[in-house]
C-alpha positions in Angstrom: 33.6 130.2 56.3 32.3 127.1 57.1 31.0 127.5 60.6 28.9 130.4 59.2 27.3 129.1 56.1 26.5 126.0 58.5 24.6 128.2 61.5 21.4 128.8 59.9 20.5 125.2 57.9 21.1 121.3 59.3 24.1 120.5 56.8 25.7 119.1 59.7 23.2 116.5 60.2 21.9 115.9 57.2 25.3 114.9 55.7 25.9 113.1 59.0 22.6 111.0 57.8 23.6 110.2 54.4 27.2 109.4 56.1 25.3 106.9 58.3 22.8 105.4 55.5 26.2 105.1 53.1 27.3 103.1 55.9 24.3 101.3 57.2 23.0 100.4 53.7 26.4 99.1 52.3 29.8 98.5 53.5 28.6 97.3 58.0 25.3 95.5 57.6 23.6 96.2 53.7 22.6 93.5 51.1 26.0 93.6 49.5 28.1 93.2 52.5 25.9 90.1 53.9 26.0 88.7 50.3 29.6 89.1 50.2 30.8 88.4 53.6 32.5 91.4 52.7 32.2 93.2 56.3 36.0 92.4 57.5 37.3 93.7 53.9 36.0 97.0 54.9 36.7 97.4 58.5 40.3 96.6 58.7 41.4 99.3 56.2 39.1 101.6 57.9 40.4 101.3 60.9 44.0 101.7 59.6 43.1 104.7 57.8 41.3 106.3 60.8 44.2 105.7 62.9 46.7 106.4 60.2 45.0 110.2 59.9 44.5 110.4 63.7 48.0 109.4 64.9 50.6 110.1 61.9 48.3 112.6 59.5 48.1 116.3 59.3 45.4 118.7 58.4 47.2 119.2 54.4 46.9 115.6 54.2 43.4 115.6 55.2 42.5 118.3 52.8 43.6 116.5 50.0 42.3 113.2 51.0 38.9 114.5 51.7 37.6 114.7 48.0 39.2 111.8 46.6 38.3 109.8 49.6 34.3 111.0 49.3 34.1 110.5 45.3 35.9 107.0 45.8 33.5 105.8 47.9 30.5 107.3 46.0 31.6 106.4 42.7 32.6 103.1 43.7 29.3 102.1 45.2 27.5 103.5 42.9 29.3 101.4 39.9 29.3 98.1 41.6 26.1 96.6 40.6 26.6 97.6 37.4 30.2 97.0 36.2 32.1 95.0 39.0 31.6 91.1 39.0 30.7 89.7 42.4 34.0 88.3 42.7 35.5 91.9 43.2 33.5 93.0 45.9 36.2 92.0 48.3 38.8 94.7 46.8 36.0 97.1 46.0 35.0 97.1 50.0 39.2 97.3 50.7 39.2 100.1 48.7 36.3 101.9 50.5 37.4 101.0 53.7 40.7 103.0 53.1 38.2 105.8 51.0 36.0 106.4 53.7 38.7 107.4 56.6 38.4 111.2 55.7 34.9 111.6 55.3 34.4 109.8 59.3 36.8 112.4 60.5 35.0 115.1 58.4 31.8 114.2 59.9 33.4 114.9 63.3 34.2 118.1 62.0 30.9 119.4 60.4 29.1 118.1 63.6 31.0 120.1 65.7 31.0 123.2 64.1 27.4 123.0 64.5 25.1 125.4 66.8 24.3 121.9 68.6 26.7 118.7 68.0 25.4 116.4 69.8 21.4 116.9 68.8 22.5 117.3 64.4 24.7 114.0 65.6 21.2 112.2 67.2 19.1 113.6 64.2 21.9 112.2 61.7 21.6 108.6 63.2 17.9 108.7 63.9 17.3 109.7 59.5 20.0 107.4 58.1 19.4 104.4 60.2 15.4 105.2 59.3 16.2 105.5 55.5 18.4 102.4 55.6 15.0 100.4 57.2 12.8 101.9 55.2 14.9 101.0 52.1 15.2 97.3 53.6 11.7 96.8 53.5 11.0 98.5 50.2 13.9 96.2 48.4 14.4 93.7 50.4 17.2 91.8 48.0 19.4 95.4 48.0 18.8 96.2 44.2 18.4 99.9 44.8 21.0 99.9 48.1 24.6 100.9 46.5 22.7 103.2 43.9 21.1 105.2 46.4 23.6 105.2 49.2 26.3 106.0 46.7 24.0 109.2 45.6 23.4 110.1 49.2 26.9 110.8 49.6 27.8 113.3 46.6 26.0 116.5 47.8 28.4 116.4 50.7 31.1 117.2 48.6 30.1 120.9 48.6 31.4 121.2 51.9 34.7 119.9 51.5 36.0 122.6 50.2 35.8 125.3 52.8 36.7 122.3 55.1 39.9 123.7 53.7 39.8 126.8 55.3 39.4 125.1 59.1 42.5 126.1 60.8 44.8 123.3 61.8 43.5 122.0 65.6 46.5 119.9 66.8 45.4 120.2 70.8 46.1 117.1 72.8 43.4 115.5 73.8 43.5 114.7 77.7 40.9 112.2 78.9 40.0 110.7 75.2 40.6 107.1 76.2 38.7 107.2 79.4 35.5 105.4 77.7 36.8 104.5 74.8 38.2 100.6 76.4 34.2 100.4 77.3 33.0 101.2 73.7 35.0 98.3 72.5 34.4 95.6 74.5 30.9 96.6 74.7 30.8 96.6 70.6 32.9 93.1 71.1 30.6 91.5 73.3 26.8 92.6 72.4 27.7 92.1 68.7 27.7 88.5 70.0 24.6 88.7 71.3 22.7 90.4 68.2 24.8 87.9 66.0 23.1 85.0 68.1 19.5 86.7 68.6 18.9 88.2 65.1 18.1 84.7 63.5 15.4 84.3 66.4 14.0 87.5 66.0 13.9 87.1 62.0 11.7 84.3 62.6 9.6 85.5 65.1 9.4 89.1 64.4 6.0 91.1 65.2 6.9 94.1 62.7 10.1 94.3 61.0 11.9 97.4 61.1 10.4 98.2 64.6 13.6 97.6 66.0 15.2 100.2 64.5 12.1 102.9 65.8 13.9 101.2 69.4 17.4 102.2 68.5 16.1 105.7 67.2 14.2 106.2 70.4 17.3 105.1 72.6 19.4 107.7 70.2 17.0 111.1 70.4 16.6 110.0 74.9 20.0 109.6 75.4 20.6 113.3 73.4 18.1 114.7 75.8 19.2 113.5 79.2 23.3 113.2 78.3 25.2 115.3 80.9 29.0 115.9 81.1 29.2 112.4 83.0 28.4 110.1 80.7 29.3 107.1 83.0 25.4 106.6 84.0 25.0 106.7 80.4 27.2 104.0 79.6 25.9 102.4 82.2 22.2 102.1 81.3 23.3 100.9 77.9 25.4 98.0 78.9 22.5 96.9 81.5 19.5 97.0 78.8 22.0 94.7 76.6 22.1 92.7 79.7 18.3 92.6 80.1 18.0 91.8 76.7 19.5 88.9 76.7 18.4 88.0 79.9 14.7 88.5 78.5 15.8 86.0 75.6 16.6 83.4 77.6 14.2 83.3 80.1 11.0 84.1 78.2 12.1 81.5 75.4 9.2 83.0 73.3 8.3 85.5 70.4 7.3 87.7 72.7 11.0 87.4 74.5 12.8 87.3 71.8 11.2 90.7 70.0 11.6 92.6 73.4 15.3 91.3 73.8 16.2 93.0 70.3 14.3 95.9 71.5 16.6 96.4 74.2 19.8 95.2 72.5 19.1 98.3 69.6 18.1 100.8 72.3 21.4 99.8 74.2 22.8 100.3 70.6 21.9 103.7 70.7 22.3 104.9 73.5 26.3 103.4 73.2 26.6 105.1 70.1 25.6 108.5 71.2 27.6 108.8 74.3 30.7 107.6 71.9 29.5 110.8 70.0 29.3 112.8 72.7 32.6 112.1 73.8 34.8 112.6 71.1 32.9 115.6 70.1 33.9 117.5 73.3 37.3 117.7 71.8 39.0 120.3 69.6 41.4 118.3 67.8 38.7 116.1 65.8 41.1 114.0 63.6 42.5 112.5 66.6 39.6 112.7 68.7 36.9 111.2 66.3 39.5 109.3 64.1 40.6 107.3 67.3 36.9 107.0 68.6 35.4 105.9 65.6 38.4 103.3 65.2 37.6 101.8 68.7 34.0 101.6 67.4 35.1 99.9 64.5 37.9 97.2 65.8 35.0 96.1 68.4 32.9 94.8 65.8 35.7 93.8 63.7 36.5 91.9 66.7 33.2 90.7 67.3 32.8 89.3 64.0 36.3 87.4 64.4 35.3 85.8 68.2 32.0 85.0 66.4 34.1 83.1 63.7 35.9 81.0 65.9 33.4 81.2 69.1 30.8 79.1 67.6 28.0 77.4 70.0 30.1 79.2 72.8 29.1 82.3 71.8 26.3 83.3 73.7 27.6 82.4 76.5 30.8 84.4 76.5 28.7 87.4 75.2 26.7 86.8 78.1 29.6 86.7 80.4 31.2 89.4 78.8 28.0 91.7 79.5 28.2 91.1 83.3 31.6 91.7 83.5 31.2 95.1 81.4 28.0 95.9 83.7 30.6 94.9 87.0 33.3 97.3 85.0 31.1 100.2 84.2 29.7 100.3 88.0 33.2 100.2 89.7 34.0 103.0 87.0 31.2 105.1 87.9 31.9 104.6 91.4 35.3 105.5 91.5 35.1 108.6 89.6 32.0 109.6 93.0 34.9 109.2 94.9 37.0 111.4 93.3 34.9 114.0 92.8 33.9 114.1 96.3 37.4 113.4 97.7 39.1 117.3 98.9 42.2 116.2 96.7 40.2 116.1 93.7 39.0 119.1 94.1 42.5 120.9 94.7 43.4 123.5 92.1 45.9 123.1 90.0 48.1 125.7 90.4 48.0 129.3 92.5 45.2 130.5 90.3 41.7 128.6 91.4 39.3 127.3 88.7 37.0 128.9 87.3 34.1 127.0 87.5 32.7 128.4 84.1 35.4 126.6 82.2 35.1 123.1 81.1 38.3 120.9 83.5 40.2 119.4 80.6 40.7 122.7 78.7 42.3 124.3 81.7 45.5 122.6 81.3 45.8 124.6 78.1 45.5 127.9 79.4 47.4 130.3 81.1 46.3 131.8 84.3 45.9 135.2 82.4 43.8 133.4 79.7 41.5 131.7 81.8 40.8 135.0 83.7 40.0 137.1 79.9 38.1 133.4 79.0 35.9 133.9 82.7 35.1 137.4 81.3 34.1 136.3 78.3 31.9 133.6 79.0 29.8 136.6 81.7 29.0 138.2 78.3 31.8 141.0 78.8 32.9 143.3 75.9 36.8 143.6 75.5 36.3 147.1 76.3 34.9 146.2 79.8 37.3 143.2 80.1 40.3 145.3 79.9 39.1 147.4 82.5 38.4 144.9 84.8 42.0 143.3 84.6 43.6 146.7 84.2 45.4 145.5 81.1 44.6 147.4 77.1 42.5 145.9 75.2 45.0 145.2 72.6 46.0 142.7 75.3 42.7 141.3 75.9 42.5 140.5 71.8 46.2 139.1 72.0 45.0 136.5 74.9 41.7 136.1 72.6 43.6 134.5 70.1 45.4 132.4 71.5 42.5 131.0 73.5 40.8 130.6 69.8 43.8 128.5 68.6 44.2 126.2 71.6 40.1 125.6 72.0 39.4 125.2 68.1 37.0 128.1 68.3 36.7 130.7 65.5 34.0 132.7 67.0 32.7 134.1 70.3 29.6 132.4 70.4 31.1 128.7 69.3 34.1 129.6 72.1 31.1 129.7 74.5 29.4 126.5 73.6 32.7 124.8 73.4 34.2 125.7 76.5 31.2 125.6 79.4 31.1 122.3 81.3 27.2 122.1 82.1 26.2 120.5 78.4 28.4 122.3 76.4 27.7 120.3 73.3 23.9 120.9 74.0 23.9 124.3 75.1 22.0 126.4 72.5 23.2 129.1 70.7 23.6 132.6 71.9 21.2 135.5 70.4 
């Protein structure tokens, strides 16, 4: 199965990598798309395809447009410079934004059938954001860009096909939209800001391509110290956007304006990953990731549009915007302290208390009985020994077994584990 030829070697994020330098290199910020003005061709029918596969699709669907979708987009890039006049790079980027919508929610998939999501997910943006620079300042005019990006993106097709053998993870997906409002306006507002500074920092920069050593920095921290709350998180990216610009207009110098980039691409980063980490908790990853990447993508969508009619006010409302998401993100945090340490919030649901080995938003899913085999389970128990302690067979204990596989996504004991623990369950490293 997938999950088990996946284990031993970093599929998950090296084809997250070549995912993120398709994407980096071509279609949201390469030679082509600046050339072209080609960015809003690709984003709108990627955003209707993502939510199209996460709101309306199922997983047949999926399966079938998983290879069509991946050799569209590689084909397609690859053939542009060579066969398509310039004039048709507005379709071809329509096409690739519709092409592309299965292989975003696939990544979500192979990253989370890994032995640690949310690192292969840091390591994936740290190498394809790196080969994307170091390609920049090797061709600087994008010659080589849809060629190699195009290439990156065919060896992934080996894992489609026992993608096919996933079982179908149709879970609802309580809590999903709690950051996901913050991801967009932040994507809204500090695309702004780096739409504003970059021409600056162009002209005044120390060493290009350093910037992106600050976003890959931001990326690898933020995997290290991300816990289950990820409000501080969010927090400390929206601020060192707010720093940043800060920085740029005070210190009106090169110096400013190379450290306010510096900050803008860490917050970058660190915004990024905690969007990662998010909709990775989440079984059901064609709604969860199809939906989180959308948001991702219909903030700078948005972004680009505001820019477009913004003008000279631009700065300013991206400036604006930034306190009020800093304001936002505080009285967020701050409320969900209260919460927490409130007695009501800490009620059980039901007769049966919590276990406080099992991650809050799967216990909805489960039954009293299941959470009490799952408790077991998680203390390393054998069936044998978990039947005894509930005085049930352990025919019974398998029964509940499944059906605790089927509702958490899980498909072995050691992924159940990872999956379903609340203290950094995406992190937690894999069982011996």
């Amino acid at each position: 199965m997938l999950g088990k030829s996946i284990d031993s070697v970093p599929v998950p994020a090296l084809a997250f990598a070549a995912f993120v330098f398709w994407l980096t290199s071509v279609p949201m910020g390469g030679a082509l798309a600046d050339m072209q003005g080609a960015l809003l061709w690709f984003l709108l029918p990627h955003i209707a395809g993502l939510l199209l596969l996460a709101l309306r699709g199922s997983a047949r669907l999926f399966q079938r447009l998983l290879p069509i979708g991946l050799l569209s987009c590689a084909i397609g890039t690859i053939i542009q410079p060579f066969f398509l006049p310039a004039t048709a790079t507005p379709l071809l980027f329509v096409i690739l934004g519709l092409a592309a919508a299965p292989l975003s929610v696939f990544m979500g998939i192979l990253l989370r059938t890994a032995g640690q999501p949310l690192l292969s997910a840091a390591a994936g943006l740290a190498i394809g954001n790196l080969l994307t620079t170091g390609l920049m300042l090797l061709q600087p005019d994008g010659g080589l860009w849809p060629l190699l990006s195009g290439l990156a993106l065919l060896p992934i097709l080996f894992w489609t096909r026992p993608a096919a053998t996933l079982p179908e993870v149709n879970q609802p997906t309580p809590g999903l939209m709690r950051y996901l409002p913050f991801i967009f306006f932040f994507q809204l507002i500090s695309g702004l800001m780096y739409a504003g500074l970059l021409p600056a920092y162009l002209g005044a920069a120390y060493l290009p391509g350093l910037e992106t050593g600050f976003y890959i920095t931001a990326v690898l921290l933020a995997a290290y110290l991300m816990r289950p709350r990820k409000d501080i998180m969010l927090m400390g990216g929206a601020m060192a956007a707010m720093l940043g610009v800060i920085l740029w207009e005070v210190v009106a110098t090169p110096l400013g304006e190379n450290l306010a980039l510096y900050l803008l691409m860490g917050a970058f980063g660190i915004i990024d990953l905690v969007l990662l980490a998010h909709v990775l908790s989440f079984a059901n990853q064609r709604r969860a990731y199809g939906l989180g990447f959308a948001t991702l993508c219909v903030g700078i969508a948005g972004g680009e549009l505001l820019l477009q009619f913004s003008g000279q006010w631009s700065v300013a409302t991206g400036f604006t915007g930034l306190i009020v998401l800093n304001l936002a993100l505080a009285a967020l945090y701050l409320l969900g302290r209260s919460q927490t340490e409130s007695p009501s919030a800490q009620a059980p649901t039901d007769t049966v208390s919590a276990p406080s080995s099992i991650r809050k938003d799967l216990l909805p899913l489960l039954s009293a009985q299941e959470r009490e085999v799952l408790e077991n389970v998680i203390e390393g128990k054998t069936y044998r020994a978990i039947a005894a302690e509930l005085s049930v067979s352990e025919s019974t204990v398998k029964t509940y077994m499944q059906r605790i596989y089927k509702k958490t996504g899980a498909y072995r004991r050691e992924q159940l584990v990872r999956l379903v623990t609340p203290e950094d369950p995406l992190d937690r490293p894999q069982s011996v």
